[in-house]
C-alpha positions in Angstrom: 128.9 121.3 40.5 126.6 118.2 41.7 128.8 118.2 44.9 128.2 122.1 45.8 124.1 121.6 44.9 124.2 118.3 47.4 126.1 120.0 50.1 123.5 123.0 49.8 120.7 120.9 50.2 122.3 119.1 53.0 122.9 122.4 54.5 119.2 123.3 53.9 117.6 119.8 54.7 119.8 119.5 58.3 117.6 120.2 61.0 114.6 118.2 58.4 113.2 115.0 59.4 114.8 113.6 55.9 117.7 114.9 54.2 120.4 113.9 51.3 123.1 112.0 51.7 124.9 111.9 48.5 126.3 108.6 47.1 128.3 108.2 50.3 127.3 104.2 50.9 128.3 104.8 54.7 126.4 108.0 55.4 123.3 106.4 53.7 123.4 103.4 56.1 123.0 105.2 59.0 119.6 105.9 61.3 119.4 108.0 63.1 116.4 108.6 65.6 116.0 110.5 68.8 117.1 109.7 71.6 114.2 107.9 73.7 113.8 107.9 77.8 111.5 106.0 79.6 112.0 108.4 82.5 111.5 111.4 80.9 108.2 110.4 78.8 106.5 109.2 81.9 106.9 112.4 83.6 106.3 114.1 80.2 102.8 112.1 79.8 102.4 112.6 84.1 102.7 116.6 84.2 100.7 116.6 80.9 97.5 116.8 82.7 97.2 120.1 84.7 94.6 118.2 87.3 97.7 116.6 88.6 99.3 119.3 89.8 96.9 119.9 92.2 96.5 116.6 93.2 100.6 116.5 94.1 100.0 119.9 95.9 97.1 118.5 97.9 99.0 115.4 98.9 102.2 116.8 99.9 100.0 119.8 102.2 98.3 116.3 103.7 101.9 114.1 104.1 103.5 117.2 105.4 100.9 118.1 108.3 100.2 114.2 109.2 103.7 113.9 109.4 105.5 116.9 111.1 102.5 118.6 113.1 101.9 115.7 115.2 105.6 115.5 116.1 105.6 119.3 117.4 102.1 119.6 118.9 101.4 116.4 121.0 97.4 114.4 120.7 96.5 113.4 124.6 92.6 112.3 124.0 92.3 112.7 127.5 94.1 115.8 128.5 90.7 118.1 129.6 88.7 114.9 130.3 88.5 116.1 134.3 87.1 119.8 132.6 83.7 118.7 131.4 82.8 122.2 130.5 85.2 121.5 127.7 83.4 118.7 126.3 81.7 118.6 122.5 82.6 122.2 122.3 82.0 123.7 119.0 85.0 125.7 117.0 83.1 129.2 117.8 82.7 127.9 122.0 86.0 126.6 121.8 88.0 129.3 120.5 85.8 131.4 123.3 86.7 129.1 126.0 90.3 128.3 124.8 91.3 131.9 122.7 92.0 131.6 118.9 94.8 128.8 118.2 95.3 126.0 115.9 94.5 123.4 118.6 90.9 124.5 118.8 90.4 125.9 115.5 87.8 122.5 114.7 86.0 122.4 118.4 86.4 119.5 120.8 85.1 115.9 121.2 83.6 113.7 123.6 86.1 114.2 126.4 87.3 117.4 125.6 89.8 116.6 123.1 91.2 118.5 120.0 89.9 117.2 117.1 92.3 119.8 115.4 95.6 117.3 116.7 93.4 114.4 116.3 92.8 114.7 112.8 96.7 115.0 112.1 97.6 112.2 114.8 94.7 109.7 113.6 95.9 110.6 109.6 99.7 109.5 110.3 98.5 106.0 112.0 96.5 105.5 108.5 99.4 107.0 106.5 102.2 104.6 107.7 99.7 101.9 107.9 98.8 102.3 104.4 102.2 102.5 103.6 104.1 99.9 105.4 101.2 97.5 104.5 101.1 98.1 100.6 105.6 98.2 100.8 105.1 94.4 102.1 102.2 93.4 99.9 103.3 94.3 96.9 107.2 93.3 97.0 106.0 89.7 98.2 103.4 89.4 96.1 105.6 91.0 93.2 108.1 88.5 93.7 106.2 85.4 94.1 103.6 86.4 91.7 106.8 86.3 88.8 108.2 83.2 90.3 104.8 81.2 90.5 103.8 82.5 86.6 107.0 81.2 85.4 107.9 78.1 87.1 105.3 75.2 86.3 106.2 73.1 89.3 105.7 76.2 91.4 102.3 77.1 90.3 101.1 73.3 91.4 101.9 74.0 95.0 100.6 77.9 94.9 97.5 77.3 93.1 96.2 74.6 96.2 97.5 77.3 98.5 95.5 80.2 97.1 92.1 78.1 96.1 92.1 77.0 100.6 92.6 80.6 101.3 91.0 82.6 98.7 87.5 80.5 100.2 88.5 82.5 103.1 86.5 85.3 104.0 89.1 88.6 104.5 87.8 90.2 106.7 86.8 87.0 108.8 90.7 86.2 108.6 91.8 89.5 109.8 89.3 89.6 112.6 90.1 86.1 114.2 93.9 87.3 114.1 93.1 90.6 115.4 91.2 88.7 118.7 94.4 86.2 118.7 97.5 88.3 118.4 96.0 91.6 119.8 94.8 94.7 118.2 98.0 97.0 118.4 99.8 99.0 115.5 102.0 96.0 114.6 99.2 93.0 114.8 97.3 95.0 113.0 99.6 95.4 109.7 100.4 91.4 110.6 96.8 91.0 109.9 96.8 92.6 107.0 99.5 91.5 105.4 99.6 87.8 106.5 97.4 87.1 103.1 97.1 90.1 101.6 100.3 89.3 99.1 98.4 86.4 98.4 95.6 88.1 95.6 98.3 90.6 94.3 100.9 87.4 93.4 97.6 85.3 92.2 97.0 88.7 89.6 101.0 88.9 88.6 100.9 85.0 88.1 98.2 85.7 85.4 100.3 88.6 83.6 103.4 87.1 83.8 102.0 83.8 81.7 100.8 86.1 79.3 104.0 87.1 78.8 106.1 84.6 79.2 106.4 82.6 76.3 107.4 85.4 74.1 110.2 85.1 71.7 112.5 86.8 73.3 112.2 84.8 76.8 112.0 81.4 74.8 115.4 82.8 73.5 117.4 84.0 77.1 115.6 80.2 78.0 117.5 78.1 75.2 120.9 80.4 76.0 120.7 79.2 79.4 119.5 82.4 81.4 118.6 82.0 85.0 114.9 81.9 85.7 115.7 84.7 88.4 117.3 87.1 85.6 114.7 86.0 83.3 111.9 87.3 85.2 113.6 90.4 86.4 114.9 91.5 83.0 112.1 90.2 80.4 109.5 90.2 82.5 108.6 92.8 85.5 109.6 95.9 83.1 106.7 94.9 80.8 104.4 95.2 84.2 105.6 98.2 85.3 102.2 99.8 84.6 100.4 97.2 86.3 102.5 97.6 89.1 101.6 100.9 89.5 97.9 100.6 88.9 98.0 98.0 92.0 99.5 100.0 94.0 97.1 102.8 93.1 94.0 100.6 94.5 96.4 98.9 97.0 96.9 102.1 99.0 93.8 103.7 99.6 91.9 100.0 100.2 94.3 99.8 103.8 93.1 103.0 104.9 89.9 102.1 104.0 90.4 98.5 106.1 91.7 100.6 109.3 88.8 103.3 109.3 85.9 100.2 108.7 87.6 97.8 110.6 88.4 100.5 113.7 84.7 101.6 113.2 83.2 98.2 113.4 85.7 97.3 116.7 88.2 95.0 115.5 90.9 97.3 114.3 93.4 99.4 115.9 93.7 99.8 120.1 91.6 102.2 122.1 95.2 103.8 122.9 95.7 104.6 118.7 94.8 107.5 117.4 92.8 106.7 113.9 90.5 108.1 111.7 88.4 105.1 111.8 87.9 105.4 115.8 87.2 109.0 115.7 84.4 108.3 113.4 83.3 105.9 115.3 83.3 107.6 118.6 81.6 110.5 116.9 78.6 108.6 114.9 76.4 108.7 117.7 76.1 112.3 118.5 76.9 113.2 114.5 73.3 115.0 114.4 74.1 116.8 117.7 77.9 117.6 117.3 78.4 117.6 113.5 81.5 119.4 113.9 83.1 116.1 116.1 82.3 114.0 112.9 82.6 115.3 109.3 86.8 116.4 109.7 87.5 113.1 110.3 85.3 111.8 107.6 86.5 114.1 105.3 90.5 114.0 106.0 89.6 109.8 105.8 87.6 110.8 101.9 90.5 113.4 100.9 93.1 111.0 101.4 91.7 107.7 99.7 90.2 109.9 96.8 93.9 111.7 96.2 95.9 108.7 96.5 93.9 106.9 93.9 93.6 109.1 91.6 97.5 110.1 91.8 97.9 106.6 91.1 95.6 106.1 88.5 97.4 108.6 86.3 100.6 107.6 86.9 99.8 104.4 86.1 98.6 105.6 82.6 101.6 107.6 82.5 104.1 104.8 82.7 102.0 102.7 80.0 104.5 103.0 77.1 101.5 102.8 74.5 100.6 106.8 75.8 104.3 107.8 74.9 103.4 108.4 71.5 
């Protein structure tokens, strides 16, 4: 009779957070819990927040047309420059002049030029500058960051190097090697990247030392783990988050550089499309031919602002404390 009553309840109690497990010493041993993934909650936490489905949409509509329209419709900045009637036209005396199409749907600039291609041209030089800059930044400065918290005898020689270069002014550094090497594409991220591992490996130093005398790392230590193993198992998936919160200020600060540092005259060749040369070309006649000025200002705004926030919430999203 006690046997039927039990395997009722358990029958009752199954899909129940708690349930009976008789006198079976076995059965009442076992946990059981749900199954967790890392994965899974981060893009559960992520897509939690409405906002950032939007923010995908708008980033994938800017990848998409920096990416692919400049490869089917061609940027020549001085392809009407002999037509001076097609100079500083706006979008209503372009699309007169030229008929309704794409290519004139934002007017012209200074030498007759289609701000329309521009925008998309200039926004894939600050794309994959932003990109291939913050790729090398971040795995060198991941890297030595975890090496240079962990090993003592390493920190002595990084901790000279960063206090002589961290009295460095950046942009002072980036311009001398701009006037040295040259002001292409390729100098350019050189520049940028020559040091810029440097303050991201200083940061990781001072979050892997936090971390690093835990328990468990004392133990894989005394078992004889590699230092190499030791840092990549016990210690960089504790910073995930971190990484990804760097990354989220990393990315939109190198577009930032290239539209200052083009606007200023020390960043990309004349021969480079950029958002920060278009600006600057158009600052001086922004009252008279607004229309030559504000797209490229706000494509340079949109992109910064949407990166960082995308970042931003994923790196909150890949915080394991928000899993709850």
């Amino acid at each position: 009779m006690n046997n039927e009553i039990i395997k009722e309840n358990e029958t009752v109690n199954e899909d129940s957070l708690f349930r009976i497990v008789g006198n079976d010493a076995v059965a009442s041993e076992k946990i059981i819990a749900p199954r967790y993934s890392y994965s899974r909650s981060v893009l559960r936490v992520f897509f939690r927040k409405k906002s950032n489905y939007f923010l995908i949409s708008l980033f994938l509509i800017v990848m998409l047309t920096a990416f692919i329209i400049p490869s089917f419709c061609h940027y020549d900045e001085y392809e009407n420059v002999t037509d001076a009637s097609s100079f500083n036209l706006s979008p209503a005396a372009a699309i007169a002049k030229y008929g309704f199409s794409f290519k004139y749907l934002l007017g012209t600039g200074s030498t007759g030029n289609s701000i329309s291609y521009g925008i998309f041209a200039s926004a894939r030089t600050s794309l994959s500058l932003a990109i291939i800059c913050a790729a090398i930044n971040m795995t060198v400065g991941i890297i030595v960051g975890a090496i240079w918290g962990y090993s003592k005898k390493f920190d002595q020689i990084m901790i000279v190097i960063y206090n002589i270069i961290a009295n460095v002014p950046y942009l002072l550094l980036i311009s001398v090697l701009v006037y040295i090497i040259g002001s292409g594409f390729w100098p350019f991220v050189f520049a940028l990247t020559i040091t810029g591992w440097l303050s991201i490996a200083y940061f990781f130093r001072t979050q892997v030392m936090i971390i690093r005398d835990r328990e468990y790392s004392l133990a894989s230590k005394c078992l004889g783990t590699p230092i190499n193993r030791i840092v990549t198992k016990n210690l960089l998936p504790f910073l995930v988050s971190v990484i990804v919160t760097i990354l989220a200020t990393e990315l939109p600060s190198y577009i930032s550089s290239e539209v200052f540092l083009t606007y200023i005259g020390i960043g990309l060749s004349a021969n480079i499309p950029s958002l920060g040369r278009m600006i600057s070309v158009a600052q001086t006649a922004f009252m008279t031919y607004p229309w030559t000025f504000w797209p490229p200002v706000s494509i340079s705004a949109i992109i910064t602002i949407v990166l960082y926030l995308l970042g931003q919430n994923l790196a909150d999203a890949t915080d394991p404390r928000t899993h709850m």
